[in-house]
Steps between C-alpha positions, in 0.01 A plus 500: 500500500343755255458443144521742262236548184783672318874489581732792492814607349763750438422527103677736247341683222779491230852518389530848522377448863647222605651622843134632626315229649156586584289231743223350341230242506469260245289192365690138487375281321158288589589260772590115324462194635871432531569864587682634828454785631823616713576753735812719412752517782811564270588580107876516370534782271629326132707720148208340372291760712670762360572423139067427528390822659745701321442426142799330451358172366251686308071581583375345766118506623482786771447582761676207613624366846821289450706300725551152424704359817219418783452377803173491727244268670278290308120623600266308301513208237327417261252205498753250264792643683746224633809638542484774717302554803334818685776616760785377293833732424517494145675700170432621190741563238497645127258287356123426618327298226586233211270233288637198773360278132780552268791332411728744688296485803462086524902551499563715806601812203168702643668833456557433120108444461362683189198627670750557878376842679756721678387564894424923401428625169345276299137467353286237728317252208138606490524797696686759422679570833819567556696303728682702757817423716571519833544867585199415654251392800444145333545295189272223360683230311437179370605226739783368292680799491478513912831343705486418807771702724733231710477630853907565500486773239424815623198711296782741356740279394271245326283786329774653256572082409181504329623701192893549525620128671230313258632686215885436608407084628319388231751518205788365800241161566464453120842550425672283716606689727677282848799342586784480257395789272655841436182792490565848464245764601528840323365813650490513914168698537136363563474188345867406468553499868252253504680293203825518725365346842273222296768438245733421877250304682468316201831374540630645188850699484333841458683836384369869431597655194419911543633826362704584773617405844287714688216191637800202516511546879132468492554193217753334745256529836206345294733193410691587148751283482653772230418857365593618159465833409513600125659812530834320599743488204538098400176448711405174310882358506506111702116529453463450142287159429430407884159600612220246461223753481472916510189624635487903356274657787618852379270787464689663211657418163706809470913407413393150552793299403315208382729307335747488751234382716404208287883398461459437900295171399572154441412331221170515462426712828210674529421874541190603632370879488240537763491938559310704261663839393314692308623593157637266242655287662836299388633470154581070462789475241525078404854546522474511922298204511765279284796441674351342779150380355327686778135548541368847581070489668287661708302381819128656602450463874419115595260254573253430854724203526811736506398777679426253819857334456693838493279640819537123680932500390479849658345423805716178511832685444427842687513706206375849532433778256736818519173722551398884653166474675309860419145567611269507213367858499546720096774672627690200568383313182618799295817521695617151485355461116749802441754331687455156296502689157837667643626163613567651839397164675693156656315341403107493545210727635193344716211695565374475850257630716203383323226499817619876564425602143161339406341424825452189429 
């Protein structure tokens, strides 16, 4: 199998460019002895691509590959690597480095590491490079951030997990999410979708809370066991105080009727925001939290422990991502990266066609 000095990737070479990919080699970073080096078959496309590339979250190092959803062959290890092997089927998701010393790391909290590194954009320690996603031929990553694939996920369903079903499993497993618990899932796009089948196979009573009715056929074939939309007059009436746990997966604030969301909790039921709009987010008035004592948090993707859980419960329960396969050319990447920012997608792009692309 050839091995590549450089990789290559469909970079972009600033906000004000964001649609016009241009294929380019690049430097990763010097080879480690618990490095990876992987094979790209397959790369969901992520908001986070697009809120990245197009300035939304503010500068970024460019030009820059993203892509943080991947799936490909393991092709070498390095010399302290034990858990992968050369040949394997393995992801990567949003995040590619961490201390593994501190106090969050001994504690299975990896992602909330001070010094954690996300898998494209960020500043390699002691090198200057720039870590790129998976727009590209290959990716090297540090072994701990590598999952094995279980043989009964396909490539294309298991890729977009990496980012969007973390991000929507994690705050469900620490939650306590399962049988005999009410969870509500707001927002039916990427990562909510996701929230919906976990938050089912789970065992818990699961319902999707949206602006309008337009996805609750979709909701009901996934497994809702209820849809809620808050354009409906009274929309909150015989819900008030029920719901165990909210998980917000929506990609905008705009008219959010927060405090009629929080009166949908229990005493002392949990809220968890886990999408990133940009702007300035929600105003918190004390007043929503008090009649019911709730708690209102966050989540940031999940743990090595948790990613192989969610991909071994989906493989166990036959759970497959809502996803458009698309050939990874930069017509299609600015097509579909349009088509995200438009939210003209149910529910997740793959990139495919990897070999055809890069030769490789």
């Amino acid at each position: 199998m050839p091995y590549p000095e450089q990789f290559t990737g469909f970079q972009v070479n600033g906000p004000d460019t964001w649609l016009d990919f241009h294929k380019n080699e690049f430097q990763a970073k010097p080879f480690g002895d618990y490095d990876v080096d992987i094979k790209i078959e397959a790369c969901g496309l992520c908001s986070s691509d697009v809120h990245t590339i197009s300035g939304g979250w503010g500068s970024q190092h460019y030009p820059l590959t993203v892509g943080h959803e991947i799936v490909g062959t393991a092709l070498r290890v390095g010399p302290k690597v034990t858990l992968i092997k050369p040949g394997q089927r393995v992801g990567v998701g949003a995040q590619s480095y961490s201390c593994l010393d501190c106090r969050q790391c001994n504690s299975d909290n990896e992602t909330y590491c001070r010094k954690q590194l996300d898998t494209y954009g960020a500043k390699w320690p002691d090198t200057g490079i720039i870590s790129q996603g998976g727009y590209s031929s290959h990716v090297r990553t540090h072994e701990h951030w590598v999952f094995p694939i279980p043989d009964g996920l396909p490539s294309t369903c298991a890729a977009p997990m990496l980012c969007a079903g973390l991000t929507a499993y994690s705050p469900l497993i620490r939650n306590g999410c399962g049988p005999g618990k009410k969870v509500g899932i707001v927002g039916l796009g990427g990562i909510g979708h996701f929230g919906l089948m976990f938050a089912k196979a789970l065992g818990a009573e699961t319902w999707v809370i949206s602006r309008s009715h337009s996805k609750e056929a979709d909701a009901k074939k996934m497994g809702a066991d209820g849809f809620l939309a808050t354009q409906d007059e009274d929309w909150t009436e015989g819900h008030a105080m029920t719901f165990d746990l909210i998980v917000n997966s929506a990609n905008s604030d705009e008219g959010f009727p927060l405090s009629e969301y929080l009166s949908l909790l229990d005493v002392h039921g949990k809220w968890v925001s886990v999408g990133l709009p940009e702007g300035d987010g929600l105003k918190i008035r004390n007043q929503d939290l008090i009649a019911n004592g709730c708690f209102i948090g966050s989540s940031h993707l999940g743990s090595r422990k948790e990613v192989l859980a969610m991909l071994q419960l989906a493989a166990d329960k036959g759970i497959m991502t809502w996803v458009e396969e698309v050939p990874i050319n930069a017509q299609n990447l600015a097509k579909s990266l349009e088509r995200l920012h438009k939210g003209d997608i149910r529910y997740r792009f793959c990139m495919v066609g990897y070999d055809k692309e890069f030769n490789a």
